[in-house]
C-alpha positions in Angstrom: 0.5 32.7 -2.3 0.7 35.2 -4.8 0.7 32.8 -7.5 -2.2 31.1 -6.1 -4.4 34.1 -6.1 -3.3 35.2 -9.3 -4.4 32.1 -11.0 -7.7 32.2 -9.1 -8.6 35.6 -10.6 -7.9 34.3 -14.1 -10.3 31.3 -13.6 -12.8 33.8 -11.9 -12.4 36.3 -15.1 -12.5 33.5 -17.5 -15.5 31.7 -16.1 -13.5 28.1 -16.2 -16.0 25.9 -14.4 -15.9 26.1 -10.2 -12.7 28.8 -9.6 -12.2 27.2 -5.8 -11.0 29.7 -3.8 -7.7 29.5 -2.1 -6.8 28.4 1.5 -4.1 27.3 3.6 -3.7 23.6 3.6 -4.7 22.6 7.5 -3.0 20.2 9.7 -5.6 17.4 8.8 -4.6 17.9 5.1 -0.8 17.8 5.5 0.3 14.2 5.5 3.7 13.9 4.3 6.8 15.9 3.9 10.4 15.1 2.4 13.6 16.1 3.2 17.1 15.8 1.4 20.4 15.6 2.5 19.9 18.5 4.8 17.2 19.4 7.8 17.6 16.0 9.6 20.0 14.0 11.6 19.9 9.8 12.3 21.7 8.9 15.2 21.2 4.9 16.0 17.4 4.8 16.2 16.6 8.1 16.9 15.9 10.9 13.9 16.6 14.6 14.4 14.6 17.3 12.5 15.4 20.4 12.2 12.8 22.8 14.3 10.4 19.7 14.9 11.6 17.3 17.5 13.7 14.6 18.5 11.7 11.1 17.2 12.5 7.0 18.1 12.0 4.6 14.7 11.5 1.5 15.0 13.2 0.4 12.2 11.7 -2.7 10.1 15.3 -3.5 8.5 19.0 -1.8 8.8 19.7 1.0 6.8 21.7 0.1 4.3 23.7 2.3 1.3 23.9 6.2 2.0 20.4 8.0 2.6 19.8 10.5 0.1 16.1 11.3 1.1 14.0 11.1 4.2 9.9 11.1 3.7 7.9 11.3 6.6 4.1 10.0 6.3 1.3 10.0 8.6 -1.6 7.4 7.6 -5.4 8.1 8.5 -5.3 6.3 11.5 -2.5 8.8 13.2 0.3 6.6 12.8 3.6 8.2 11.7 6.6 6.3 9.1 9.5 7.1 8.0 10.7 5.9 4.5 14.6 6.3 3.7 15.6 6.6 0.3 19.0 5.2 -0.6 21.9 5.0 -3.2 24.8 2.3 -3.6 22.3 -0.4 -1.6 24.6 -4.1 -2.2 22.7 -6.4 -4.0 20.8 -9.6 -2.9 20.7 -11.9 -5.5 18.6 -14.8 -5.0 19.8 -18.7 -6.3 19.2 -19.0 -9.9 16.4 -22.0 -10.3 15.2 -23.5 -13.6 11.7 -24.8 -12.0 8.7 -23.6 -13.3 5.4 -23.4 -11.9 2.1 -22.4 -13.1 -0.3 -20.6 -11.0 -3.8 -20.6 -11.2 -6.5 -18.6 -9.0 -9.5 -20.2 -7.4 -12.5 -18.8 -5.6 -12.5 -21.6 -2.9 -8.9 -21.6 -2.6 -6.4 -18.3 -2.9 -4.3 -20.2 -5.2 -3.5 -23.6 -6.3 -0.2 -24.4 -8.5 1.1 -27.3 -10.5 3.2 -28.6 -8.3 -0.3 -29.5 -6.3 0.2 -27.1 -3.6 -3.1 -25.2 -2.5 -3.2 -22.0 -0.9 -6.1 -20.7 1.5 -7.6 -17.4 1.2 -7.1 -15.6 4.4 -10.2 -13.2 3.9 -9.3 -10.7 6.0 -12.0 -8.4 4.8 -14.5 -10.9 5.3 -13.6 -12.0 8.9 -13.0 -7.9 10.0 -16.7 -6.5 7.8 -18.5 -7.1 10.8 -16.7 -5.2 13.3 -15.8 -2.8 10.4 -19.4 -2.4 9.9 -20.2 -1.5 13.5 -17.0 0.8 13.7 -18.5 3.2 10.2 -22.3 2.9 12.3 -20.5 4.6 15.1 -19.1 7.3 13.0 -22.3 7.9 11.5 -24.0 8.7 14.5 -21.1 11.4 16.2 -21.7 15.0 15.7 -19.3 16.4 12.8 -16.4 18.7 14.3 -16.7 17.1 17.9 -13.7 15.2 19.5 -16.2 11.8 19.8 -16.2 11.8 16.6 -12.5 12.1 16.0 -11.7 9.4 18.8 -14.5 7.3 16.4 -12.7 8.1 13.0 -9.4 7.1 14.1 -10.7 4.0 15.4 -11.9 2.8 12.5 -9.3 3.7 10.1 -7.2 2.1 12.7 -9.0 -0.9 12.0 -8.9 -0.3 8.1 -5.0 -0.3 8.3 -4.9 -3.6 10.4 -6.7 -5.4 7.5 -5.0 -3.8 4.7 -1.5 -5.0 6.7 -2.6 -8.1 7.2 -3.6 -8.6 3.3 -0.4 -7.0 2.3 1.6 -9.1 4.4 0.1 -12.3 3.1 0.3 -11.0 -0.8 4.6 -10.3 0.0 5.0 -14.0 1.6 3.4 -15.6 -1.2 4.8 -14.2 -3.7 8.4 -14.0 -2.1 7.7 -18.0 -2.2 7.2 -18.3 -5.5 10.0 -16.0 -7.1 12.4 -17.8 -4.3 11.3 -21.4 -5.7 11.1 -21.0 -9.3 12.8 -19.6 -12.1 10.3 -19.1 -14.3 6.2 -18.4 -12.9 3.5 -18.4 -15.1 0.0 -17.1 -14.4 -3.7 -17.9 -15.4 -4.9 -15.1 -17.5 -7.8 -14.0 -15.4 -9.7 -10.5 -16.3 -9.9 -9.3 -12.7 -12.2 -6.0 -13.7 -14.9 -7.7 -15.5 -14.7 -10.0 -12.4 -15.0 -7.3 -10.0 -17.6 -4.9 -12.0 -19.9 -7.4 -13.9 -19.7 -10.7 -11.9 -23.6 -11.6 -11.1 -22.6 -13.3 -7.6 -21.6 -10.6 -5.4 -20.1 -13.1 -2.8 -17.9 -13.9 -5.0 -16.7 -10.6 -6.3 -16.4 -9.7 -2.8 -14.2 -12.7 -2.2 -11.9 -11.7 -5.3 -11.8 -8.0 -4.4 -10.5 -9.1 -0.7 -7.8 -11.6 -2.2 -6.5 -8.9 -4.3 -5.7 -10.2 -7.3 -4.6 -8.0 -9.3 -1.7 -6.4 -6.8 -0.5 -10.4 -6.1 0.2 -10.7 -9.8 1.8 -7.2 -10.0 4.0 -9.0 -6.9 4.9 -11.6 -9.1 5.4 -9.9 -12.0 7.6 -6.7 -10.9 10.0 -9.0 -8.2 10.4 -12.3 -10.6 11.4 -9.6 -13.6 13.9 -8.0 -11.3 15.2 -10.8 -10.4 15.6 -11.9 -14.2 16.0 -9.6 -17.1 16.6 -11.8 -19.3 13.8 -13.6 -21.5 13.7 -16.1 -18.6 10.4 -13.7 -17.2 7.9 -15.1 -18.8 4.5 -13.6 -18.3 1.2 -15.6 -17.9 
């Protein structure tokens, strides 16, 4: 704290722009937190920390390797996670393949390769705008500080992280098929932020901007290299 008021001061005596006063960081601003090897116990499904509480996880895989950091995270909508960091994790090498595939994005379609396969475009955005819509029209009209309006902003993040699950979900399969199938994947060079910013049909952009693109190809890109590191990778 001392620190923090000390460089205040300077900006205040050195006239650097806004000097923003200092305050303690409240519990709406305090998300996450991580822990090392100490503070915190895992027994089965249960997780012990230190001066907090006793917690049950519902864990989405076994733990594997040794734990050598523990992050807890609480999202907008009030849900809580727990992400374990760990060391000496055994590999899981997928069968080596030496089919290609090429991969090329449509607006009708999510994707369509060149083995003939087409993909449909979920639009999760677009089916969930409408009761997303009503959900923000709600908010707007609550009175700022009052519980009503608290119960309304959780909803709707709530609803938020559904459709951001939901896409994410869809973008892991897809691309899990792919690097599973083929050896080598290559992409159709597509300039997703002239498409987004500049396009002059805005139903479309909005239909790019929901498939998400860009963070499929970063999928493809990121799991297919690790799985080859060798000049097999071949980007589009």
């Amino acid at each position: 704290m001392d620190k923090t008021f000390k460089a205040f001061f300077s900006r205040v005596k050195n006239g650097q722009g806004k000097a923003g006063f200092p305050r303690f960081k409240s519990k709406d601003r305090y998300n996450s937190f991580t822990l090392k090897q100490t503070g915190w116990r895992l027994e089965d499904k249960y997780l012990s920390i230190r001066n907090v509480g006793r917690f049950k996880l519902r864990l989405s895989r076994p733990i594997e390797g040794i734990i050598k950091t523990v992050t807890i995270h609480r999202e907008r909508s009030g849900h809580w996670y727990v992400c374990f960091a760990c060391d000496n994790v055994p590999e899981r090498k997928l069968t080596p393949s030496d089919k290609s595939v090429g991969i090329h994005m449509s607006n009708d379609k999510f994707c369509a390769d060149s083995d003939g396969e087409c993909i449909e475009n979920p639009k999760y955005f677009i089916q969930a705008e409408k009761r997303l819509r009503i959900a923000q029209r709600i908010l707007s009209h609550r009175v700022k500080g009052s519980k009503r309006r608290e119960k309304a902003r959780i909803l709707l993040a709530k609803k938020y992280e559904k459709t951001t699950n939901q896409r994410d979900y869809f973008l892991h399969k897809v691309a899990n098929k792919y690097v599973a199938g083929y050896g080598a994947i290559y992409i159709e060079d597509v300039n997703i932020n002239i498409t987004d910013k500049n396009h002059e049909n805005h139903s479309v952009t909005k239909i790019v901007q929901d498939a998400s693109w860009g963070k499929f190809f970063e999928l493809l890109n990121s799991v297919s290299c690790a799985r080859k590191r060798n000049d097999q990778c071949q980007p589009g």
